[in-house]
C-alpha positions in Angstrom: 0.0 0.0 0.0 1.2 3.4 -1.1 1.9 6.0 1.6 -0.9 8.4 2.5 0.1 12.3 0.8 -2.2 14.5 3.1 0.1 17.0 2.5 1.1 16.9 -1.0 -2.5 18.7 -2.2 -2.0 21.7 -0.1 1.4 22.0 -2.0 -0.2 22.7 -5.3 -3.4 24.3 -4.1 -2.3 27.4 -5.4 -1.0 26.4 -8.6 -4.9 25.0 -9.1 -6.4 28.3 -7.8 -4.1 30.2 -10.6 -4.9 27.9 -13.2 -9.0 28.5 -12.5 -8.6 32.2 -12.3 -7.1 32.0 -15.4 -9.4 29.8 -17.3 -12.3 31.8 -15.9 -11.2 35.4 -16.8 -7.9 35.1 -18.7 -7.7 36.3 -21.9 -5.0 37.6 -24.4 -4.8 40.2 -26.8 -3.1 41.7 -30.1 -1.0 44.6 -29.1 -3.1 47.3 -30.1 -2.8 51.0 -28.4 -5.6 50.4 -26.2 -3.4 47.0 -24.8 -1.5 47.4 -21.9 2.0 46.5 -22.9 2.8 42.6 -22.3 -0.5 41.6 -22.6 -0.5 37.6 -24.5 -2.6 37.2 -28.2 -6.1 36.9 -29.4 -6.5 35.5 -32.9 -10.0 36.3 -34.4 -10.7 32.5 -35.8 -14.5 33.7 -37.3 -16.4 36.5 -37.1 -19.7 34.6 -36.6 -22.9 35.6 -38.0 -25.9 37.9 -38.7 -25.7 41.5 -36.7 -22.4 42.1 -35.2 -21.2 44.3 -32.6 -17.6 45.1 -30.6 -18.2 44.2 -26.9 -17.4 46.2 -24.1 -17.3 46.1 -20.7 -19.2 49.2 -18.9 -19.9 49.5 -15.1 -21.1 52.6 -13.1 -19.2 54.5 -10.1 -20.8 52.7 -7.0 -21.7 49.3 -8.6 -21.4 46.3 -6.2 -20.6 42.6 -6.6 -20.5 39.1 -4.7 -18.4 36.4 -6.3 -18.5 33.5 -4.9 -16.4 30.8 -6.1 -16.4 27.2 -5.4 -13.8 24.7 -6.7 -12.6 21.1 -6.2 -9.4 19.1 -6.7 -9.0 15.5 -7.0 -5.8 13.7 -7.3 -3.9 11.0 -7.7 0.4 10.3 -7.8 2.7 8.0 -8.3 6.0 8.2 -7.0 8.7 5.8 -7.7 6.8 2.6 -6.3 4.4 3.9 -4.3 1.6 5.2 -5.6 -2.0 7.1 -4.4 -5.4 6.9 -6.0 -7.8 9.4 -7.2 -8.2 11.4 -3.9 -11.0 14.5 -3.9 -10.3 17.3 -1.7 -13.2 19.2 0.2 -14.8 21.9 -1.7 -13.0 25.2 -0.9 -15.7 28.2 -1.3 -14.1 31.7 -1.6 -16.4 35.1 -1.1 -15.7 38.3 -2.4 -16.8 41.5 -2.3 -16.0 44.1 -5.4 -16.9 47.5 -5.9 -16.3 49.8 -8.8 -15.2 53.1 -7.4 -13.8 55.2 -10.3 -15.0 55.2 -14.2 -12.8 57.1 -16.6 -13.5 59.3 -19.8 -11.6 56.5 -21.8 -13.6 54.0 -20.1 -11.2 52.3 -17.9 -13.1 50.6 -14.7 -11.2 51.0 -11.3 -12.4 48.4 -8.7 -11.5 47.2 -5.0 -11.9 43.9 -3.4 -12.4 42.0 -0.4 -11.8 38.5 0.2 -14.0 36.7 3.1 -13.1 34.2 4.6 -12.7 31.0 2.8 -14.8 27.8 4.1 -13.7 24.3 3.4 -17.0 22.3 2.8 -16.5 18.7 4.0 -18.0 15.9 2.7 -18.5 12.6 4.5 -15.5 10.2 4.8 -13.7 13.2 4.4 -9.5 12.5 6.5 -9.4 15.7 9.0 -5.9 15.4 8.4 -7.2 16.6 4.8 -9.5 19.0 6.3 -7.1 20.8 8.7 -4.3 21.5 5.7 -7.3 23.1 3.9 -8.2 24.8 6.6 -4.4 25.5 7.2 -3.5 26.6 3.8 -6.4 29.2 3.8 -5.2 30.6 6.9 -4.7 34.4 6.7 -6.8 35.1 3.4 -9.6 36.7 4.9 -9.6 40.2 4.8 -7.2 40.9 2.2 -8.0 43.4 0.3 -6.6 44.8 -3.6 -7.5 46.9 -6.3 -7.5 46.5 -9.9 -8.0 49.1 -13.0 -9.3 47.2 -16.4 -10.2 48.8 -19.5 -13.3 48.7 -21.5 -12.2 45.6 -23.2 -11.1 43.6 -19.8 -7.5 44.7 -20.1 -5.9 44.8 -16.6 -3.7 48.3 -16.5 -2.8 48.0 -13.0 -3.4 45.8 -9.7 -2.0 45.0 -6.3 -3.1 43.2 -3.2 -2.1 44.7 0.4 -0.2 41.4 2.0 0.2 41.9 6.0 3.5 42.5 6.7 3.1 40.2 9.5 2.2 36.9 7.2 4.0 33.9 7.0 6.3 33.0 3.6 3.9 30.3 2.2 1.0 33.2 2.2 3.3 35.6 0.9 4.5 33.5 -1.9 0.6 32.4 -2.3 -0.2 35.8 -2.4 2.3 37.3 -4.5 0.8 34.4 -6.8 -2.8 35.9 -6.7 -1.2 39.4 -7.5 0.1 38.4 -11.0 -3.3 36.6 -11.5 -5.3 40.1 -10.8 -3.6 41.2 -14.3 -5.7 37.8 -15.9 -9.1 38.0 -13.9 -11.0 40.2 -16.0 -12.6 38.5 -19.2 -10.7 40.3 -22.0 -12.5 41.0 -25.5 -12.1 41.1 -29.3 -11.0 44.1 -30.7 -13.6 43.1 -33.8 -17.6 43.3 -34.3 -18.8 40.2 -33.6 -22.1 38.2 -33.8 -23.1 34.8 -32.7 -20.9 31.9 -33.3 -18.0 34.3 -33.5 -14.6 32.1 -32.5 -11.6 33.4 -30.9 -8.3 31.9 -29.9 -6.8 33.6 -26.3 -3.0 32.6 -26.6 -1.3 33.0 -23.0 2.0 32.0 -21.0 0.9 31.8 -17.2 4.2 31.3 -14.2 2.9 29.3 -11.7 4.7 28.2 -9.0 7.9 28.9 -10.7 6.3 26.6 -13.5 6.0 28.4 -16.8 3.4 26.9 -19.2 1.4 27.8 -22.3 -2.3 27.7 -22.6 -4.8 28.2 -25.5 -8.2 28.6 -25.0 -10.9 28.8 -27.7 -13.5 30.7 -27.2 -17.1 30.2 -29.2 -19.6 33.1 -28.5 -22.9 31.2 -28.3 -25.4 33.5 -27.4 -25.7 37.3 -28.0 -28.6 39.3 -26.3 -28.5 43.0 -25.5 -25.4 43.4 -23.1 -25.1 39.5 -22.4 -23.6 37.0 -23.8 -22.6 33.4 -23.3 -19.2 31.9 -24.0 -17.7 28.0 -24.4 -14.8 27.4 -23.5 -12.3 24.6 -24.4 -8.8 24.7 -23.1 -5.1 23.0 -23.9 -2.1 23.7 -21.7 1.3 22.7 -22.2 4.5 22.7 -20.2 8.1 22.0 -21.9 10.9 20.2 -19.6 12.2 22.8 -17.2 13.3 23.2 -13.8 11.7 24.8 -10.6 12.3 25.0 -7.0 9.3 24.0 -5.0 10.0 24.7 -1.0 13.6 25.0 -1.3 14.1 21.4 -3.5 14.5 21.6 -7.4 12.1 19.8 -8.9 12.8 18.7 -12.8 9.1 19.2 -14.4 9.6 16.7 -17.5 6.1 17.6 -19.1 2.5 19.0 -18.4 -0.8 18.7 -20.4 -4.1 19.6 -19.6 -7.2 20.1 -21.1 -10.6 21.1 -20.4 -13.6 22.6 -21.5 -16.5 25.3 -19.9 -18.9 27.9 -19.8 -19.5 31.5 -19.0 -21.9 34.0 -19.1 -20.9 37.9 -19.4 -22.8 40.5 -17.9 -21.1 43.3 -19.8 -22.5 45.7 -17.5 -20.9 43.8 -14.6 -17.2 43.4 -15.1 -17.5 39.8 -13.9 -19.1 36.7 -15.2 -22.8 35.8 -14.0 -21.9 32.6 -13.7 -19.1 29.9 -15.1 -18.1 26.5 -14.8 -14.8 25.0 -15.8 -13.3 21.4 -15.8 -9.8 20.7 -16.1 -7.5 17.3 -16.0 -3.8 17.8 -16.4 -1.6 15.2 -16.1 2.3 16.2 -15.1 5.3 14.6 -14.4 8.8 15.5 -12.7 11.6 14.3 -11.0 12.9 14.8 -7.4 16.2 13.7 -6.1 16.5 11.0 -8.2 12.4 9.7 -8.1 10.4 10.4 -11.0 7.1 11.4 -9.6 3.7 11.4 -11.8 0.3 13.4 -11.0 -3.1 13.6 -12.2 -5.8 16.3 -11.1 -9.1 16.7 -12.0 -10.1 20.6 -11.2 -13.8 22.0 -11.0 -15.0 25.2 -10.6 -17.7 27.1 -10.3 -18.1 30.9 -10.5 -21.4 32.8 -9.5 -21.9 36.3 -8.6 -24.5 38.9 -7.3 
C-alpha cells in the first residue's frame, strides 16, 4: 500500500487556484494602443454571423458585486513505487466582495476587493488530516483586500493586493501568486464586431509556481442578447521540460498537459461573469532527487456572482 500524501495537495493548491482564475477570466490580446504592454494574443478564428457588434465592458461609479467561487481538486500520484489513488479534496468556497469606485472618460473601470473568509465544505468520509491542511492553507486570506483598473475591453492596467506584513512566507509567496493573476481575472475581449458563433483563440503564457506553461483557449460566442452574452470554452495547456524550485528542492518538471472545457456567461454591464463553470484534467510529471514522480488532477469550478 502506497503512503498516505495529506500533505502533498495543499502544495499545489495554489498552482490549481491560478490555473481556474485564469481559465475563468484570462484572456489575451493583439497589441493594439488600447493593450497594456505585455498583454499575451487573441486571434479572431471567425467573425460569426448575422448583426455584429464590438463588446465592451461598462460599469457605473458605486456598482457592487459578490463572487463566490467554489472549486474542487482530486488527485492521484505515483511516485517511484508507491503510488495514491484518485483522492477528492473538500470543496473550498471563496467570497468576495468588489466594488467599482472610479470610471474614466476613456472607459477604464477601477475596482476594490475584499476576500471573506474561505470555508472548506467537508463531505463525508472526508480525513481531517485533509480537512485541517485546507483549513491551514487558507489561513490568513480573509480580509485581504486589492484593487485592480481594467479597460473597457477587460485589459488589466494596473493591480495589487495589500499582503500583512506580519504573514508567514507560504502566504506571501501564495499571495504574491494571486497578485500576478489580478492582471488575468478580468474576461478580456475582441477588438472586432462580432455576432453569434464568432470564435476566438486567447493565446497566453501563465508562471505558476515557478512553472512556466502555455495555454490556449478557444472561445465560441454562443449567445448574444443586448449586453449579455454566453461563452464556451475549451482549453489546452502545455508545459516543456524545465526546472523549478518548489519549497527549497528543485524539482525537474519533464512535461505538463491539460485540457478542459467550460462555460461563461458575461454581464457586460458587470465586469465579472454571471456565472461559469470550468473542468480541467492535467496530467504532469517530474523528477525529485532521483524519483520520477507522476500526477493527475481533475479541477472543477464554479463561478457565481450577485
Amino acid at each position: 500500500m502506497g503512503p498516505r500524501y495529506t500533505a502533498a495537495p495543499m502544495k499545489h493548491f495554489a498552482l490549481a487556484t491560478l490555473v481556474a482564475f485564469s481559465l475563468l477570466f484570462g484572456s489575451s490580446v493583439t497589441a493594439a494602443p488600447d493593450v497594456p504592454a505585455g498583454s499575451p494574443v487573441v486571434k479572431l478564428v471567425d467573425a460569426g454571423k448575422g448583426a455584429k457588434k464590438q463588446l465592451r465592458f461598462t460599469a457605473k461609479k458605486g456598482l457592487t458585486r459578490t463572487m463566490i467561487m467554489t472549486m474542487k481538486m482530486g488527485m492521484a500520484m505515483s511516485m517511484g513505487a508507491n503510488s495514491m489513488p484518485m483522492q477528492t479534496l473538500p470543496t473550498m468556497k471563496m467570497t468576495m466582495d468588489m466594488k467599482v469606485t472610479d470610471v474614466s472618460g476613456e472607459g477604464d473601470i477601477k475596482y476594490t476587493f475584499l476576500l471573506k473568509q474561505p470555508e472548506v465544505v467537508a463531505e463525508k468520509g472526508t480525513p481531517q488530516t485533509v480537512i485541517d491542511e485546507m483549513k491551514k492553507a487558507s489561513k490568513g486570506m480573509a480580509g485581504l483586500t486589492g484593487y485592480a483598473v481594467v479597460t473597457s475591453r477587460g485589459f488589466t492596467k494596473e493591480a495589487d493586493i495589500n499582503v500583512p506584513k506580519d504573514a508567514d512566507p507560504q502566504m506571501k509567496q501564495f499571495m504574491d501568486s494571486i497578485k500576478q493573476s489580478l492582471y488575468q481575472i478580468s474576461a478580456p475581449l475582441p477588438d472586432e464586431a462580432v455576432g453569434v458563433g464568432a470564435k476566438w483563440d486567447t493565446v497566453m503564457q501563465l508562471t505558476q509556481n515557478g512553472m512556466t506553461l502555455d495555454q490556449t483557449a478557444t472561445n465560441e460566442l454562443v449567445e448574444l442578447k443586448g449586453d449579455s452574452g454566453k461563452l464556451k470554452l475549451t482549453i489546452k495547456q502545455n508545459a516543456k521540460p524545465q526546472k523549478v524550485t518548489v519549497n527549497g528542492m528543485q524539482v525537474n518538471v519533464l512535461s505538463l498537459v491539460s485540457n478542459g472545457s467550460g462555460e461563461t456567461t458575461l454581464d457586460f454591464t458587470r465586469l465579472v461573469p454571471s456565472q461559469a463553470t470550468v473542468t480541467l484534467h492535467s496530467d504532469l510529471k517530474m523528477e525529485a532527487s532521483g524519483t520520477k514522480v507522476g500526477m493527475q488532477m481533475d479541477l472543477t469550478m464554479g463561478l457565481s456572482s450577485k
